[in-house]
C-alpha positions in Angstrom: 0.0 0.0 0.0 1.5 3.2 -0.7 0.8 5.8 1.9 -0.2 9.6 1.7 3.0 11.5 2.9 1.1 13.9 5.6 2.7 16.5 7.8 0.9 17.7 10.5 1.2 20.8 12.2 3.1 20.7 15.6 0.9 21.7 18.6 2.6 24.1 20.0 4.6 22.4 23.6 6.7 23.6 26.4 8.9 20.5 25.4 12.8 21.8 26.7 13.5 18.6 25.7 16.3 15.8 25.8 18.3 17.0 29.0 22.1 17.0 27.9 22.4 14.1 30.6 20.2 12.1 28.5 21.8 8.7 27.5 25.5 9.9 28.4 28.0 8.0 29.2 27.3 6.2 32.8 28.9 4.0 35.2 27.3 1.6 37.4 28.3 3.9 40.4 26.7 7.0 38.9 23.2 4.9 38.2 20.4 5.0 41.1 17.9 2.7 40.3 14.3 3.1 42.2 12.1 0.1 43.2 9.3 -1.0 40.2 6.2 0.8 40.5 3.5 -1.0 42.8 1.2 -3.0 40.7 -2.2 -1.1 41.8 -0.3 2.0 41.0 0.2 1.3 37.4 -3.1 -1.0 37.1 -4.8 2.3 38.5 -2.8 4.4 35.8 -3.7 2.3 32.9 -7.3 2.1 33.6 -7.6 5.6 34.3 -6.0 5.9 30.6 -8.7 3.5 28.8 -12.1 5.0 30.0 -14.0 6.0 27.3 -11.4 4.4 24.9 -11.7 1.8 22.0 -10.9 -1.5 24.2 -9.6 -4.8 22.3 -10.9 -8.0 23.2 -8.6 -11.2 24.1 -6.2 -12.8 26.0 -3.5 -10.6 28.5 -1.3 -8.5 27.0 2.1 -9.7 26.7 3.4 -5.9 27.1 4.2 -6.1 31.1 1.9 -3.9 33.2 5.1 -2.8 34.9 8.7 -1.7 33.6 11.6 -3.5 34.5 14.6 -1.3 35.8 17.9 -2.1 34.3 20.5 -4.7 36.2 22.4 -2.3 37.8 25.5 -5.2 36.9 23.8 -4.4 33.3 26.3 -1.0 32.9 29.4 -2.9 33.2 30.6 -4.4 30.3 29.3 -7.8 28.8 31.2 -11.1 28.2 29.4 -11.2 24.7 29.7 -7.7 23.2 28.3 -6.4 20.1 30.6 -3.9 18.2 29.4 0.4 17.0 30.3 1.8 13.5 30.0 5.0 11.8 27.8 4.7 8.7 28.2 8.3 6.4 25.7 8.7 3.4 24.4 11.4 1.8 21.3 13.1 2.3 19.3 16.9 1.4 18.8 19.8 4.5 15.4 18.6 5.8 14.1 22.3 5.2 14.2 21.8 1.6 14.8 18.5 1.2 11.8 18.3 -1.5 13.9 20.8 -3.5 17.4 19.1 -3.1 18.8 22.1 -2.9 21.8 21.3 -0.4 23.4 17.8 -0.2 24.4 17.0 3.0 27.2 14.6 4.6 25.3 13.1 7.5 26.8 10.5 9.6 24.7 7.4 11.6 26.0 5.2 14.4 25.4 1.3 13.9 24.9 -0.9 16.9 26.1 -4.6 15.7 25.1 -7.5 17.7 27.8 -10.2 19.2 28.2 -12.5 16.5 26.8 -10.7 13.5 27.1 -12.2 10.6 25.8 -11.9 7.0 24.3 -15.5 6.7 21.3 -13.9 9.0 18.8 -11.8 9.1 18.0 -8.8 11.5 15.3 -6.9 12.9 16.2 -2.8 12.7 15.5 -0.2 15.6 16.2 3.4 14.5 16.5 5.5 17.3 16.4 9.1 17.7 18.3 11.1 20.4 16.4 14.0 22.4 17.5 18.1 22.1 20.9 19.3 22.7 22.1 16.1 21.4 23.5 14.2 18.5 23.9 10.7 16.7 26.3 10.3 19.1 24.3 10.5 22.4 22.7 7.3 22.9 25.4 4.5 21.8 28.5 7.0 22.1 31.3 6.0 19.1 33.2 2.7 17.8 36.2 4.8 20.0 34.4 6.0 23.5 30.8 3.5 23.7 28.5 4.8 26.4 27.6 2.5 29.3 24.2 2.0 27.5 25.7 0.1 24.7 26.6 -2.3 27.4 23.0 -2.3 28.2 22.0 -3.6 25.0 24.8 -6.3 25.0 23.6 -7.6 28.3 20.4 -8.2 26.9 20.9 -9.9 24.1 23.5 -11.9 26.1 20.6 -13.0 28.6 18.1 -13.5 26.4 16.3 -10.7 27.4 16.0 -9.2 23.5 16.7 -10.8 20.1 20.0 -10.0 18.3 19.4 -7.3 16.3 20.7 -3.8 14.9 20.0 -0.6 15.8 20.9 2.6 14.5 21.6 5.9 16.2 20.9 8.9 13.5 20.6 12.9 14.2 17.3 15.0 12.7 20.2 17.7 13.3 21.7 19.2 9.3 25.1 21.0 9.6 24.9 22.0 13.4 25.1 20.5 16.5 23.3 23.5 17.9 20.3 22.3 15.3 18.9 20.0 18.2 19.5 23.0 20.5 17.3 25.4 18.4 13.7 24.5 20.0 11.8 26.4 17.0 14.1 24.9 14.3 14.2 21.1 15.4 10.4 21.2 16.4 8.7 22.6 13.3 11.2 22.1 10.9 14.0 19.2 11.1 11.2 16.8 13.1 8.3 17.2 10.9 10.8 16.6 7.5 12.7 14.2 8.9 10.8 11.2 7.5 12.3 12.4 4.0 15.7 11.6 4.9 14.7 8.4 6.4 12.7 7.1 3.9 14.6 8.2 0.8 18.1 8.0 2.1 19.6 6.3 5.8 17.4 3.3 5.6 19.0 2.4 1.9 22.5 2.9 3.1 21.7 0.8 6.4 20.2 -1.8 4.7 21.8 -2.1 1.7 25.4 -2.3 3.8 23.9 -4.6 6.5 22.3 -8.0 6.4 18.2 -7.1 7.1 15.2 -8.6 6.2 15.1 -6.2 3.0 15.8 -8.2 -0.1 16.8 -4.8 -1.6 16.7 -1.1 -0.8 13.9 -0.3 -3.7 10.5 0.9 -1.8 8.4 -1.6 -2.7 11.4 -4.3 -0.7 11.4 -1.8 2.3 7.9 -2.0 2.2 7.7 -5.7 2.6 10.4 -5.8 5.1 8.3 -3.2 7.4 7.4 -6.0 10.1 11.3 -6.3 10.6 11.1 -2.3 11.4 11.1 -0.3 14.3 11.8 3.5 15.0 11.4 5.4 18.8 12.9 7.9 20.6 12.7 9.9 23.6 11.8 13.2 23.8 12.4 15.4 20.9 13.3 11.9 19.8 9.7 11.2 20.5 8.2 13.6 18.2 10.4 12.5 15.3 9.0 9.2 16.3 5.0 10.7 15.8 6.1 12.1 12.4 7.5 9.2 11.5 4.7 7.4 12.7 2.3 9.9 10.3 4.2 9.6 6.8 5.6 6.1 7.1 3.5 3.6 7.9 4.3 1.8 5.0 7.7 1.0 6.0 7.3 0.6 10.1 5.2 -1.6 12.0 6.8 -0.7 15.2 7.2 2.7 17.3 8.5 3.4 20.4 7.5 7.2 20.8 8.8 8.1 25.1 7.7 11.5 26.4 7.7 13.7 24.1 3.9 14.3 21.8 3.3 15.5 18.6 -0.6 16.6 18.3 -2.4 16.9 21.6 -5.7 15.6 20.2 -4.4 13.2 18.5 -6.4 13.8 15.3 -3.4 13.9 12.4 -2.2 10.6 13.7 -5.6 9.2 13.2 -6.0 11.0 9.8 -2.7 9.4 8.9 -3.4 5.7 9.5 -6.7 6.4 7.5 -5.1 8.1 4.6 -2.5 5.0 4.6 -5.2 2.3 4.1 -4.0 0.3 6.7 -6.1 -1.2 9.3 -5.4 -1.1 13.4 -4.1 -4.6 12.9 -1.0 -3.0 10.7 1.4 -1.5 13.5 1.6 -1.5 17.5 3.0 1.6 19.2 4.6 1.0 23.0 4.3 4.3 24.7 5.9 5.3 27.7 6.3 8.3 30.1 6.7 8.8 33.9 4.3 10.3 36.4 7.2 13.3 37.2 7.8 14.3 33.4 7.0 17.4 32.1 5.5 16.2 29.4 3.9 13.4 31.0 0.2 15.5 30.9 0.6 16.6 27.3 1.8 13.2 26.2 -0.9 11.0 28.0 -3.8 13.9 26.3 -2.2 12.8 22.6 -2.3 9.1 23.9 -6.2 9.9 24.9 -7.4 11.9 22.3 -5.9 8.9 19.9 -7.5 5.8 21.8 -10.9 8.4 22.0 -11.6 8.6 18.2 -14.1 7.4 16.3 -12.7 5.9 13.8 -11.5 3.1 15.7 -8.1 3.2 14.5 -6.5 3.1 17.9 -6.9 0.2 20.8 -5.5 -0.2 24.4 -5.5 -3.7 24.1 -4.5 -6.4 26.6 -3.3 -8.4 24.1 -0.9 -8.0 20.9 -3.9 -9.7 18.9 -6.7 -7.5 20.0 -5.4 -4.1 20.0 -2.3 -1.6 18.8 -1.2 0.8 21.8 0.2 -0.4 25.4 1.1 2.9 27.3 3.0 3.0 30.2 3.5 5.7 32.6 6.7 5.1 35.3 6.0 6.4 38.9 8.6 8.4 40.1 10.1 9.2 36.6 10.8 12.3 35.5 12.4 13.6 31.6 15.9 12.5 32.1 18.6 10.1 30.7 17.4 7.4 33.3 13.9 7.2 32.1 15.1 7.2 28.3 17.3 4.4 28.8 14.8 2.2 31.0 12.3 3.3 28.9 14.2 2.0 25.5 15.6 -1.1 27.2 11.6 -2.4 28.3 11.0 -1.3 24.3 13.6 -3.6 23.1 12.8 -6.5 25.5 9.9 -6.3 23.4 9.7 -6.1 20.2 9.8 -8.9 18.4 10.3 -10.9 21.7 
């Protein structure tokens, strides 16, 4: 099916978003984990979330009620570790990136999992890093990894999430202070960024990495979307609700964590109409914690979504009866704890 490309205009938010702390380089000894949430709290939380709301019918959702904090033994480094790499290709200035008016070097860091090898096949998580950050962020470089790549390896390791890759890109053109520039990364490189995805990283990962993509045309990225996954946390997050609005043919997975796009939730839902596909096409895990700043803003998109008419979205308790499980963290504020708890319960996940 090929989708309507739609871009929606940004409710205006208070987002000062992705702390500079946020997925930095940690060491066990600078981590302070909190107990999980009580299970009435966040039983209580959900339900609250899913009055009024289009309810699926089935069995109990896989999607834990509660999220797991991360081994604390989890920041160290793993006996099995996966390796990083800086993937460069070429792309167009997202502000005129229909025009193709300024070509771009733009630069991607690859997460490889312990053992890769190009006799398999691998799922792909695109992840985007919050304000006042870069590519670089999340995973760090090949040279200095953060202590979240040992995360990841952990894992995968213990069985806790499948092998796969993920890549780290930037919605940020020729500046680092891009991502600083609320206005600029808001309206402009977040809402455009989907062009650059589309049209230019995902070729060069997949056509240099072994995937479930036979080839990089659009109709095999298309096929492939099952295999696809893209999230991020807080400016991250909004990228993620873009993405979520103009590619729907090529992701069935999203990860969006405190950070919303529309309040009311009404050009996601005029999206997934204008795409053709049906609820059963894609499953969105969102998260946020009770302490967030955007926690009330997010949770109204997440609302306004599950409240519409169409019946496009459904708090399920099961994958097979509905397409959003939203989880909100008690204690949890917009910080580089949340994002990389919040990422680590994502990729425990999907495709789990």
């Amino acid at each position: 099916m090929r989708s309507k490309r739609i871009v929606g205009i940004a409710a205006v938010s208070l987002l000062l978003i992705g702390l500079i702390g946020a997925f930095g380089s940690r060491n066990a000894s600078d981590v302070t984990l909190v107990s999980n949430v009580q299970d009435n709290a966040v039983i209580e939380t959900v339900q609250e979330a899913e009055t009024g709301m289009n309810r699926g019918t089935g069995t109990k959702h896989p999607v834990p009620q509660e999220l797991d904090n991360i081994p604390e033994e989890y920041y160290q480094a793993a006996d099995q570790q996966g390796t990083l790499a800086e993937l460069t290709y070429t792309t167009y200035e997202s502000i005129t990136y229909e025009q193709k008016s300024k070509k771009l070097t733009k630069r991607a860091i690859v997460y490889l999992p312990y053992g890769y090898s190009e006799e398999n096949k691998y799922n792909v998580f695109y992840l985007m890093h919050g304000g006042w950050s870069n590519e670089t962020r999340t995973l760090g470089t090949p040279d200095h990894p953060n202590s979240f790549k040992n995360v990841i390896d952990h894992a995968i390791e213990n069985g806790k999430a499948e092998p796969l890759i993920i890549v780290c890109p930037t919605y940020n053109n020729e500046s680092p202070e891009d991502s600083a520039d609320y206005t600029l990364a808001f309206y402009t490189l977040t809402v455009n960024y989907h062009n650059e995805l589309i049209n230019d990283l995902i070729p060069a990962v997949e056509g240099t990495y072994s995937t479930y993509a036979e080839s990089t045309s659009p109709e095999d990225i298309k096929h492939s979307r099952d295999h696809r996954a893209f999230g991020g946390f807080s400016m991250g997050s909004v990228t993620t609700w873009y993405t979520f609005v103009n590619c729907l043919d090529e992701f069935r997975y999203f990860l969006p964590m405190s950070g919303a796009m529309d309040y009311e939730g009404n050009d996601v839902d005029a999206a997934v109409t204008a795409s053709g596909h049906s609820p059963d096409d894609f499953f969105i895990y969102a998260m946020t914690g009770t302490d967030d700043f955007e926690c009330e803003h997010f949770t109204r998109q997440i609302n306004g979504m599950l409240g519409m008419p169409s019946g496009n979205f459904i708090s399920s308790d099961s994958k097979e009866s509905g397409n959003i499980a939203f989880r909100i963290k008690d204690g949890y504020s917009h910080d580089g704890r949340a994002a990389m708890e919040y990422t680590y319960n994502g990729l425990r996940w999907f495709w789990n």
